[in-house]
C-alpha positions as CSV (number, residue, x, y, z in Angstrom):
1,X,97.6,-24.6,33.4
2,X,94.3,-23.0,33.0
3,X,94.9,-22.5,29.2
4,X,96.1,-26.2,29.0
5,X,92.6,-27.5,30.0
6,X,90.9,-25.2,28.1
7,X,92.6,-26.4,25.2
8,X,92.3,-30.0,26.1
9,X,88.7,-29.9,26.3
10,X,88.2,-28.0,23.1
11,X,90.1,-30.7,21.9
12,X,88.1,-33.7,23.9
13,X,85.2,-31.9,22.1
14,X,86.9,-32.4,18.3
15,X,87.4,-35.8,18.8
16,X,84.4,-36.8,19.9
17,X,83.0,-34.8,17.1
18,X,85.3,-36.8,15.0
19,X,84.5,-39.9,15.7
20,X,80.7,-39.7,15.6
21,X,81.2,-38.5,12.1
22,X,84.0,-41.1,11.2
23,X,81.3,-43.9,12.9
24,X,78.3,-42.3,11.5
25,X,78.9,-41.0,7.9
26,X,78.6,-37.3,6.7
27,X,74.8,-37.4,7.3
28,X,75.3,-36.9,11.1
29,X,77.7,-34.1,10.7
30,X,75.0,-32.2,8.7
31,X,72.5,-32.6,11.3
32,X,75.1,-31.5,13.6
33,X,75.8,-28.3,11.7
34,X,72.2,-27.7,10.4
35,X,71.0,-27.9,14.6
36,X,74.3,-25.4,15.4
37,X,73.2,-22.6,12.6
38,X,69.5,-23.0,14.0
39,X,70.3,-22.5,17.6
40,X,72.2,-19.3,16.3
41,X,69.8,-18.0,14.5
42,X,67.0,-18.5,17.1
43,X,69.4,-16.3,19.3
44,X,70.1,-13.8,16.8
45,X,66.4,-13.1,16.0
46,X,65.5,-13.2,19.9
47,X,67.9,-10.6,20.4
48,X,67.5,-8.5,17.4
49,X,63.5,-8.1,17.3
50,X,62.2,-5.4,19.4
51,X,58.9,-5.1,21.2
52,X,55.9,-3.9,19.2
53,X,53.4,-2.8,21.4
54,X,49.7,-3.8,19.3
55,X,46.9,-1.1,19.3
56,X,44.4,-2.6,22.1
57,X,41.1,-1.5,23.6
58,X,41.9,-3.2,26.9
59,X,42.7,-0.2,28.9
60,X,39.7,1.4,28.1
61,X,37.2,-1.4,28.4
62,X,38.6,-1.6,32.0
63,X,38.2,1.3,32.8
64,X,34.3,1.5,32.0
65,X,33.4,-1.6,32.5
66,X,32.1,-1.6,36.1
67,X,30.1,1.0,35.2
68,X,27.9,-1.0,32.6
69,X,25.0,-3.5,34.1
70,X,22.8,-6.2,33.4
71,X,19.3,-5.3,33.1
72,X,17.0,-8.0,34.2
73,X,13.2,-7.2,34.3
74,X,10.0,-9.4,35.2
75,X,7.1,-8.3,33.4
76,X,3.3,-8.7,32.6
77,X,1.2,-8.5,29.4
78,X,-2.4,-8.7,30.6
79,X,-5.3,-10.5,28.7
80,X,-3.2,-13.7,27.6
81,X,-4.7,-17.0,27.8
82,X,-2.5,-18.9,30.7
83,X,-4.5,-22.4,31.7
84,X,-4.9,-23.1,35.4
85,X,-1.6,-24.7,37.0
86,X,0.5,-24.6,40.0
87,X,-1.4,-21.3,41.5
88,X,0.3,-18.6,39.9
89,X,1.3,-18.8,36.5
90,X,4.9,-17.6,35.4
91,X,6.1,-17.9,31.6
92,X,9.8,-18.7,31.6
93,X,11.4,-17.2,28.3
94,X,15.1,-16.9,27.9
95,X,16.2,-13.4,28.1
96,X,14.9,-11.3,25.2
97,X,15.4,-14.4,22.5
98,X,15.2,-13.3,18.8
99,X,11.6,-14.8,17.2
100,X,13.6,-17.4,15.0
101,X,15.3,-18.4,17.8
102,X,14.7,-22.6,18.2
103,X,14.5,-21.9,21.8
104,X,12.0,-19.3,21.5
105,X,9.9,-21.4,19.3
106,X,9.7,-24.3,21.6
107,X,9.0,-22.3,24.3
108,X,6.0,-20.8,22.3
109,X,5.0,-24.5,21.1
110,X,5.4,-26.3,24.8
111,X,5.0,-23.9,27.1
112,X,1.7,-24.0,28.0
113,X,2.4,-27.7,29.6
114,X,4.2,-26.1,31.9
115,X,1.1,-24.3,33.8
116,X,-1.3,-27.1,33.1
117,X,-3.7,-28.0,30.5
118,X,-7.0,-26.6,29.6
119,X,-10.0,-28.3,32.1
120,X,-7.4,-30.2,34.1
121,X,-6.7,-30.3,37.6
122,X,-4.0,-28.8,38.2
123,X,-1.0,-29.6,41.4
124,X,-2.0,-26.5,43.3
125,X,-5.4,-25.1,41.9
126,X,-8.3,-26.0,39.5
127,X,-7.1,-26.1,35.7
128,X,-9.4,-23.9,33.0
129,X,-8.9,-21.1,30.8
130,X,-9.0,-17.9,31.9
131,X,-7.7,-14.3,30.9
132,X,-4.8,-14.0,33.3
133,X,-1.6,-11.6,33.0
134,X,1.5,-13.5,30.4
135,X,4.4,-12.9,32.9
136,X,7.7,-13.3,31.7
137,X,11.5,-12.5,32.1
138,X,13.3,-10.5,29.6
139,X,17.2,-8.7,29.6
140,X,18.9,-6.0,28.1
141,X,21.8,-3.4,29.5
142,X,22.1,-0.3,31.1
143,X,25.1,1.9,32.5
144,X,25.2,4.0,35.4
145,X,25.6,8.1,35.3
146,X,26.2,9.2,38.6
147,X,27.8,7.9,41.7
148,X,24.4,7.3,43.6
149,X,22.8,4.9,41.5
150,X,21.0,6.3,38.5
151,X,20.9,4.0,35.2
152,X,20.0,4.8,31.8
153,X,18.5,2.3,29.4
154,X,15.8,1.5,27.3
155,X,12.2,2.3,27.4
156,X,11.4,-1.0,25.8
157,X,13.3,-2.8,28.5
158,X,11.2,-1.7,31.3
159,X,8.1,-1.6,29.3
160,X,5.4,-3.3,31.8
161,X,8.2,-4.0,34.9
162,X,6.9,-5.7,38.0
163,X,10.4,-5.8,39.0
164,X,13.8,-5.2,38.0
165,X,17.2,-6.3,39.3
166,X,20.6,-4.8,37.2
167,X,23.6,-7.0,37.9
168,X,27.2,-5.4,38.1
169,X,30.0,-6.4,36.7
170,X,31.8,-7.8,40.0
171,X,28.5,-10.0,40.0
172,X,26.8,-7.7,42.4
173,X,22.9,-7.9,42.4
174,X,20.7,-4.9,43.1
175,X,16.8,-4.3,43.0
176,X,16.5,-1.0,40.9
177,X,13.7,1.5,40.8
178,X,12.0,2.8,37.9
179,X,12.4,6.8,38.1
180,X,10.8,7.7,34.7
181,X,10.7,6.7,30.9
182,X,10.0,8.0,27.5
183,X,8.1,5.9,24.6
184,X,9.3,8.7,21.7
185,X,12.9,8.2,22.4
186,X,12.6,4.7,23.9
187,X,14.9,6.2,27.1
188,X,14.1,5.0,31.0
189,X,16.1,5.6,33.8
190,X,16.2,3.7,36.9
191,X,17.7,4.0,40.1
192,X,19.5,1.8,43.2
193,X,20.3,2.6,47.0
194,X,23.9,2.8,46.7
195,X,27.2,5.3,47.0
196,X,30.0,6.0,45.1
197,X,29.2,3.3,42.0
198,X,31.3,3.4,39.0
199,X,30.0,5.9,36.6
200,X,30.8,7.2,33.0
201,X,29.7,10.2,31.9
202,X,28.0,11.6,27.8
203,X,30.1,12.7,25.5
204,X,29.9,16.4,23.0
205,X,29.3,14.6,19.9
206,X,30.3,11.7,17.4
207,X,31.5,12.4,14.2
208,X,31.5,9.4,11.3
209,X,34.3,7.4,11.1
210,X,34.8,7.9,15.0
211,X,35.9,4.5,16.9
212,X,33.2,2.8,18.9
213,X,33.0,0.5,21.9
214,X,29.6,-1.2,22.7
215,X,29.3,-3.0,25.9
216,X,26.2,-5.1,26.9
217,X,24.1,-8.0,27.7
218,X,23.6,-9.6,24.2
219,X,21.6,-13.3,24.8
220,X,22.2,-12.7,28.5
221,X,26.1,-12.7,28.2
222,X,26.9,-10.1,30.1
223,X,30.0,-7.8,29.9
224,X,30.0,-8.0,26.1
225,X,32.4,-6.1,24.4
226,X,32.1,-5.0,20.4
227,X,34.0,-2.6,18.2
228,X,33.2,-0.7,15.0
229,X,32.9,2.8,14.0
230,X,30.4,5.1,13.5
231,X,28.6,5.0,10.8
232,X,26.4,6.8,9.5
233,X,24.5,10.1,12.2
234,X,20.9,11.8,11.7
235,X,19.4,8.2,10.6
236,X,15.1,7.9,10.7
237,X,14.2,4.7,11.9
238,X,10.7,3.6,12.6
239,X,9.3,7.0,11.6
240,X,10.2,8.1,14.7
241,X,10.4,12.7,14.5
242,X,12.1,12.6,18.2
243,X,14.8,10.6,17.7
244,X,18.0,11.2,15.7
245,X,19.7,7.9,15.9
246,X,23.6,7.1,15.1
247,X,24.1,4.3,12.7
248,X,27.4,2.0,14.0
249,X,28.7,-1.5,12.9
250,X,30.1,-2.4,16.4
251,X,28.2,-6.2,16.7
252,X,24.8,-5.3,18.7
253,X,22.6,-7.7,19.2
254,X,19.0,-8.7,21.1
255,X,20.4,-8.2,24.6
256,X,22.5,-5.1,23.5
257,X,19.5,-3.0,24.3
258,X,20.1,0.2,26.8
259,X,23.6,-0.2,26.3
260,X,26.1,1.8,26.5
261,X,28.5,3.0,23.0
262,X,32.1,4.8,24.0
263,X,34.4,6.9,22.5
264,X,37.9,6.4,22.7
265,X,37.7,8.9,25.4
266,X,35.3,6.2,27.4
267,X,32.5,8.7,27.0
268,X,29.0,7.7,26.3
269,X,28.5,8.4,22.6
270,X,25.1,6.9,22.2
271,X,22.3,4.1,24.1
272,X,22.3,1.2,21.7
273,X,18.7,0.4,20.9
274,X,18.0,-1.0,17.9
275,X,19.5,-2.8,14.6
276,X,18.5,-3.8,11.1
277,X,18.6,-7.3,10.7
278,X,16.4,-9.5,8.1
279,X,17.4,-12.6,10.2
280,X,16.9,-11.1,13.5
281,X,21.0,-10.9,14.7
282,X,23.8,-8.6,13.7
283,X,24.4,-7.7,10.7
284,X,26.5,-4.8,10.8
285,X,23.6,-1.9,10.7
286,X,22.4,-0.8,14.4
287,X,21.4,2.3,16.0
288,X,22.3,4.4,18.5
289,X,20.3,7.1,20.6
290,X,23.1,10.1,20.2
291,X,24.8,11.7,23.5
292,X,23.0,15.3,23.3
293,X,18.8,13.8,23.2
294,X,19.8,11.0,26.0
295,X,20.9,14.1,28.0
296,X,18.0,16.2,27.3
297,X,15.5,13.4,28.2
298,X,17.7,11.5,31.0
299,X,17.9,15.5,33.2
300,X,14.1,15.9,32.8
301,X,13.2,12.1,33.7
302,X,15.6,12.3,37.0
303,X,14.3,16.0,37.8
304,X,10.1,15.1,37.0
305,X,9.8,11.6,35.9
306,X,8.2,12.8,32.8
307,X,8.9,14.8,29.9
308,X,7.9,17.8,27.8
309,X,8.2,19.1,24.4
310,X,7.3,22.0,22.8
311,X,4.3,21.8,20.8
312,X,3.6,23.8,17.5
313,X,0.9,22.5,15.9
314,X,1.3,22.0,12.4
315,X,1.6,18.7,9.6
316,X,4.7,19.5,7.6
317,X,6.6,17.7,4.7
318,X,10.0,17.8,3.1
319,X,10.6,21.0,0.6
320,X,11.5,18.7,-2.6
321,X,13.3,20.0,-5.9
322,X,10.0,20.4,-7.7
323,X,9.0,22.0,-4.7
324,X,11.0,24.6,-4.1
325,X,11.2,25.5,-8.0
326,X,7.7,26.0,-7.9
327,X,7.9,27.8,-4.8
328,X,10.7,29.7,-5.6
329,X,13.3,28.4,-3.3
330,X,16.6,28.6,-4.0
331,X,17.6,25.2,-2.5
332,X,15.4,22.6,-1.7
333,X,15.7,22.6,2.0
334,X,12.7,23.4,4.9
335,X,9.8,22.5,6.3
336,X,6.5,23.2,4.0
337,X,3.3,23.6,6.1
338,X,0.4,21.2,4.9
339,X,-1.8,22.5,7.6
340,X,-1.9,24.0,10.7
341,X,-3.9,22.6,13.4
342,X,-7.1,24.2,14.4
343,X,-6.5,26.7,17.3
344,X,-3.1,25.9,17.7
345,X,0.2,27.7,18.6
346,X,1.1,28.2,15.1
347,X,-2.7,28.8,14.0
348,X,-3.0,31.6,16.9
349,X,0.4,33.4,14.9
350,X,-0.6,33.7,11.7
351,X,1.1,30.6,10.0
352,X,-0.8,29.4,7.2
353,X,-0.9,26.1,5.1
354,X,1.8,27.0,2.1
355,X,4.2,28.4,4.5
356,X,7.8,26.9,4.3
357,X,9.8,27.4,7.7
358,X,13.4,27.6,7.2
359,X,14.8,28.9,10.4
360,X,13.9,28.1,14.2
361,X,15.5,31.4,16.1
362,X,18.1,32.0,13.5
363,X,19.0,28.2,13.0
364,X,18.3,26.8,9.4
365,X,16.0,24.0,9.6
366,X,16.8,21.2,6.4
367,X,13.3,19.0,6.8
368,X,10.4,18.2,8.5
369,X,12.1,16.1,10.6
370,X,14.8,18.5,11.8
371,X,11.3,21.0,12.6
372,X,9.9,18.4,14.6
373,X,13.1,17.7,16.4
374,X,13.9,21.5,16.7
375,X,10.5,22.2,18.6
376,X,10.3,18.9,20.7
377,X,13.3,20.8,22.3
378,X,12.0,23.2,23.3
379,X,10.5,24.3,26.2
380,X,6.6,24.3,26.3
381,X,5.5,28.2,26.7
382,X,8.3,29.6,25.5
383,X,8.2,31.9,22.1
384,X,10.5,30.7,19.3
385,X,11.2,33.2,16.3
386,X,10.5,31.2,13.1
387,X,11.5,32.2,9.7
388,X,9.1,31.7,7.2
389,X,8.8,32.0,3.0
390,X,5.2,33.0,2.0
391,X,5.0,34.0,-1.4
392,X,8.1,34.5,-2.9
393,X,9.4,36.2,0.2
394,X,11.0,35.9,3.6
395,X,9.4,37.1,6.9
396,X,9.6,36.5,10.9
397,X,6.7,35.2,12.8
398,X,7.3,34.8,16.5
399,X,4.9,32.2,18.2
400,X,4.8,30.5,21.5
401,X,4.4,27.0,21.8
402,X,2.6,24.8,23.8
403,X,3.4,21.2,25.4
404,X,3.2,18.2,23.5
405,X,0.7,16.0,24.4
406,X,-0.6,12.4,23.3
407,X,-3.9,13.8,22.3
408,X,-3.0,16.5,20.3
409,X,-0.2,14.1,18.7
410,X,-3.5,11.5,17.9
411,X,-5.6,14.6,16.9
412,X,-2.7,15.4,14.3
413,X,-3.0,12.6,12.8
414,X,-6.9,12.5,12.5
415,X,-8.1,12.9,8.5
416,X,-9.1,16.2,8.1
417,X,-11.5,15.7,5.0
418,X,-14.1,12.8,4.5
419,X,-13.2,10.2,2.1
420,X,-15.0,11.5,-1.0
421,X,-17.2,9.6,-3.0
422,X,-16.6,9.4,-6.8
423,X,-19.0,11.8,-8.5
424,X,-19.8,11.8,-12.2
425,X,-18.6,13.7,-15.1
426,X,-15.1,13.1,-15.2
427,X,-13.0,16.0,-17.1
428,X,-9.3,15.5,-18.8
429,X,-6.7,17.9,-17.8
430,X,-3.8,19.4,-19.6
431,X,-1.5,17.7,-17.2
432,X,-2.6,14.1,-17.4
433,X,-5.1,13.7,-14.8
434,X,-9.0,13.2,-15.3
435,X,-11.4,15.2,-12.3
436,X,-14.1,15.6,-11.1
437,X,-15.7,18.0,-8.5
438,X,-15.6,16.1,-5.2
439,X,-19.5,15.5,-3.5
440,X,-17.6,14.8,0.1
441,X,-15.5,17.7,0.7
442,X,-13.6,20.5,-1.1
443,X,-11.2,20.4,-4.5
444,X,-11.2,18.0,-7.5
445,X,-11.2,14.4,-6.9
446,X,-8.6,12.2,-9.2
447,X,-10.5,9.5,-11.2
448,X,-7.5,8.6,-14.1
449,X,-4.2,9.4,-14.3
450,X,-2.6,8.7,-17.7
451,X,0.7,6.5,-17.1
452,X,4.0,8.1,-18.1
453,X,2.4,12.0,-17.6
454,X,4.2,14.0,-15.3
455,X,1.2,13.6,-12.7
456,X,1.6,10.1,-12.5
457,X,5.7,10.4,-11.8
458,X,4.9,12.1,-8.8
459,X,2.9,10.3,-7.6
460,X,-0.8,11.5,-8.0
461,X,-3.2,8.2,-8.0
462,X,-6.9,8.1,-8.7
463,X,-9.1,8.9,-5.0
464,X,-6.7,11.5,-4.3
465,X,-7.8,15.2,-4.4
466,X,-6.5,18.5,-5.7
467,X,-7.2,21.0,-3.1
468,X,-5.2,24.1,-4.5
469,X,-3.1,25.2,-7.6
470,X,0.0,27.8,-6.5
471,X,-2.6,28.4,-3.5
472,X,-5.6,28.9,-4.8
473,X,-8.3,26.9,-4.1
474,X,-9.8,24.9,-7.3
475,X,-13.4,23.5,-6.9
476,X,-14.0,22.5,-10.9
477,X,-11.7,21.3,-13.8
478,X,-12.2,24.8,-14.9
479,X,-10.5,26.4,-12.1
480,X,-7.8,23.9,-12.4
481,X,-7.5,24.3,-16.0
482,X,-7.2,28.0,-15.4
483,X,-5.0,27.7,-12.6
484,X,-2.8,25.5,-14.4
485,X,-2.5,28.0,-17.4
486,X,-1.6,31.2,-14.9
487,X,1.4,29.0,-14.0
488,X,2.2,29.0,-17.5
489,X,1.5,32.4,-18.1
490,X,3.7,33.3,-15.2
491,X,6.7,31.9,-16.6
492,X,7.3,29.1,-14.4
493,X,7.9,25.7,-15.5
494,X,5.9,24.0,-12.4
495,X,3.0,24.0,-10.3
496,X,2.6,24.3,-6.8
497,X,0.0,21.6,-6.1
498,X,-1.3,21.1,-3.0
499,X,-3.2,17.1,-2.3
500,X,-5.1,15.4,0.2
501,X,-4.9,11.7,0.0
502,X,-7.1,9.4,3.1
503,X,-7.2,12.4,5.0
504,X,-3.3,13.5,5.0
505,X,-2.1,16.6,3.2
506,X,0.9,17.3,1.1
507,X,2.3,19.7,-1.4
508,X,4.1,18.6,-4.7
509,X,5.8,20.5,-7.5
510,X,3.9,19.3,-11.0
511,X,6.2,20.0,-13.9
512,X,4.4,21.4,-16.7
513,X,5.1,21.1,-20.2
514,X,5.0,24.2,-23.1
C-alpha cells in the first residue's frame, strides 16, 4: 500500500506537470527546468564551499582598546586680545581642528562676537579691549601604562593645561593630573585616581615592514582605529637631535596625537605625534616616537617629573665623502667636531675642533645625530669612553659629562665670531674663491666665488670665512695659497677646510684639481 501511494503521487505530480505544459506551451516547461537546475546548484555550492576564515585585526583591537583614552585639555595662551563679554571669556574651538579647516576659519573670523565687541557693554561686565588669557579647548589621545592610572601622551597636548579630563573607552570620564613633560621629545605623562585600569605595555623594537595598529582621537572621534606598516625608522623631523621618530602609513590624523601604535603582539611600538601633510590631513607619511626613548623619558618623568641628559659640549656635523677623504677616513661615517664649547665636558678632556668621534663606549656612532642621541642618554656625571680620529689616527679620550640644560643648549647655539665686515684688497685663489683678510675676527673672508669651481659646489658663498686649511689656521690669501699647495704636495686630492658662516662652524672636503 505504502508503495502504491508513493507511486500515485509521483504520478499526481507528472500530470499536473503535464498539463501546465500541454496548457502553457514549452516556454513554461523551461522555466520549470531552468528554476529545478538553480535550486540544485544553490544546494550543491552551499554544501560544497568551506569556511574561509579572513585575516582580521578584531581580536587585537579588543583587546587594547580599553586601554587607549581620549585626551581632552582646557588651556590658556596669555596676552591675546579677548573684548569684554559675559565676565570670563572662553574661546570655543573644535578639538585640535587642522588651519584649513572651514570650521576653524569661521571660528577665527566670528568668534570674537561671541565675547562681545570692542567698547560695548557687555551682558555681565563692561566691554573694551584688554590683554586677557585666549582660553580654549583642544584633543588628542593617550593610552595608559600601568594599572593605577599613568598615561602617556604628547607634550604638545598638554602644553599650557588648566585642566585635563581623558575619556575611556566604556565612556568613563576622569580628571587627570599632569605628572611631568618633555618639549625635546614632545612626551607628557599624566595620571588618574584609579585601580586595576586596562593597560598595555612597550614593545623591544619595530623593524620596517612590521604591521601597525594606530588607535586615537582623530577630529574628536574617539576609538579610531588605522592600519599600515612601518615605514621607514631613524627619521629627523623638525631638526629635532633627541628624537628618533618611526615613519608609518597607518591613517593619523590631527587628533591622533599621544596615541598609541601596536604591534601585532598589541605592544606599544611607538606615540604617534606628528605627520607630513601639505593639506594639513593624512597623507600616508606620519611619525612615531619609537618604544625604547618613550621608555627612557616616560621612567624619569614618573620617578622626578623632569628629565636629564648628558651633556658634552660640543657643535658637530656629518663626516661627508669629501670629508672623510680629506681626513682620511675610510668610510664616511662619525661625528666631526666644529668646536667645543668653552669650559665644557669635552673642552676639560682634551677634545679639540677637527676631532671626528666614531665610537661612544665601544658603540660606532654614524652622524651627528646619532652623537647627540647617544649622549642625551646618558646619565649626567657619568664618564663615557669616546673614540676619536685626530690626525690620521685612532685614540681613546674618556670624559665625563655634565647635564643638559636650556642655557647651555641656547649658549650652543650663540655665534661665536662677529659678523665681519668686508675689508679691501680682494685676492683670487687657486681653488675659485677671491679673499680677503677679515677686519672682524680671525681667517679669510669670501668676497667671489667663481660659479662651476669646486668651491662653489660645496657650497662656499661670499660673507663666509675660511678659518683653517687641513688645521691650520690661515689669516692671508698667502697662507691659504700655501696651505692649499701642502695639500697638493702631500698627495691628497682634497682639502680639509674648515668655515664659519653667521656665526656657525663647519668642516668641508674641497676637492682640488692637478
Amino acid at each position: 500500500m505504502r508503495s502504491t501511494l508513493l507511486s500515485r503521487t509521483r504520478r499526481w505530480i507528472g500530470a499536473s506537470a503535464l498539463a501546465i505544459v500541454i496548457g502553457l506551451g514549452g516556454g513554461a516547461a523551461f522555466v520549470a527546468t531552468s528554476q529545478t537546475a538553480n535550486a540544485q546548484m544553490q544546494n550543491a555550492a552551499a554544501i560544497s564551499t568551506p569556511t574561509i576564515m579572513q585575516p582580521s585585526f578584531a581580536d587585537l583591537v579588543d583587546s587594547v582598546k580599553p586601554a587607549v583614552v581620549s585626551v581632552q585639555v582646557e588651556a590658556e595662551e596669555p596676552g591675546s586680545n579677548i573684548q569684554g563679554g559675559q565676565g570670563e571669556n572662553f574661546d570655543f574651538q573644535f578639538p585640535d581642528l587642522p588651519d584649513d579647516h572651514p570650521l576653524k576659519k569661521f571660528f577665527d573670523q566670528f568668534g570674537d562676537q561671541f565675547g562681545g565687541q570692542p567698547g560695548q557693554q557687555g551682558q555681565g561686565g563692561q566691554g573694551g579691549q584688554g590683554q586677557q588669557p585666549r582660553r580654549y579647548i583642544a584633543a588628542g589621545s593617550g593610552f595608559v601604562i600601568s594599572a593605577d592610572g599613568y598615561i602617556v601622551t604628547n607634550n604638545h597636548v598638554v602644553t599650557d593645561a588648566t585642566r585635563v579630563t581623558v575619556t575611556f573607552d566604556n565612556g568613563n570620564e576622569m580628571e587627570a593630573k599632569v605628572i611631568g613633560t618633555d618639549e625635546r621629545t614632545d612626551l607628557a605623562v599624566l595620571k588618574v585616581d584609579a585601580a586595576d585600569l586596562p593597560f598595555v605595555e612597550f614593545a623591544d623594537d619595530a623593524r620596517v615592514g612590521d604591521w601597525v595598529v594606530a588607535v586615537g582621537n582623530p577630529f574628536g572621534l574617539g576609538g579610531t582605529v588605522t592600519v599600515g606598516i612601518v615605514s621607514a625608522r631613524g627619521r629627523d623631523i623638525g631638526g629635532s637631535s633627541y628624537g628618533d621618530f618611526l615613519q608609518i602609513d597607518a591613517a593619523i590624523n590631527t587628533g591622533n596625537s599621544g596615541g598609541p601604535a601596536f604591534d601585532l603582539n598589541g605592544k606599544v611600538i611607538g606615540v604617534n605625534t606628528a605627520i607630513y601633510s601639505p593639506s594639513g590631513g593624512n597623507v600616508g607619511i606620519a611619525f612615531a616616537i619609537p618604544s625604547g626613548t618613550v621608555k627612557t623619558i616616560v621612567n624619569q618623568l614618573i620617578a622626578s617629573g623632569t628629565v636629564t641628559r648628558g651633556f658634552l659640549g660640543v657643535a658637530i656635523q656629518d663626516v661627508n665623502h669629501d670629508l672623510a677623504k680629506s681626513l682620511g677616513l675610510a668610510q664616511s661615517r662619525g661625528a666631526l667636531v666644529t668646536e667645543p664649547s668653552e669650559g665644557g665636558p669635552a673642552d676639560k678632556a682634551g677634545i679639540s675642533s677637527g676631532d671626528v668621534v666614531t665610537a661612544v663606549d665601544g658603540d660606532p656612532i654614524d652622524n651627528a645625530l646619532d652623537l647627540s642621541r647617544t649622549i642625551a642618554g646618558k646619565a649626567p656625571g657619568s664618564t663615557v669612553e669616546l673614540t676619536v680620529w685626530r690626525n690620521g689616527a685612532e685614540q681613546k679620550i674618556s670624559v665625563t659629562l655634565d647635564t643638559l640644560t636650556d642655557a647651555q643648549v641656547a649658549q650652543s647655539n650663540e655665534p661665536t665670531t662677529p659678523t665681519p665686515e668686508a675689508p679691501p684688497a680682494p685676492q683670487p685663489s687657486s681653488v675659485g674663491i677671491t679673499v680677503v683678510p677679515n677686519s672682524g675676527g680671525d681667517g679669510l673672508l669670501i668676497q667671489d666665488v667663481v660659479p662651476d669651481s669646486a668651491a662653489a659646489d660645496k657650497g662656499l658663498a661670499v660673507g663666509d670665512v675660511i678659518l683653517e686649511v687641513n688645521n691650520t689656521a690661515v689669516a692671508t690669501a698667502e697662507e691659504f695659497e700655501a696651505a692649499i699647495d701642502a695639500v697638493r704636495a702631500g698627495g691628497s686630492g682634497t682639502a680639509l677646510v674648515k668655515a664659519e658662516r653667521n656665526g656657525n662652524l663647519r668642516f668641508l672636503g674641497l676637492p682640488l684639481s692637478e
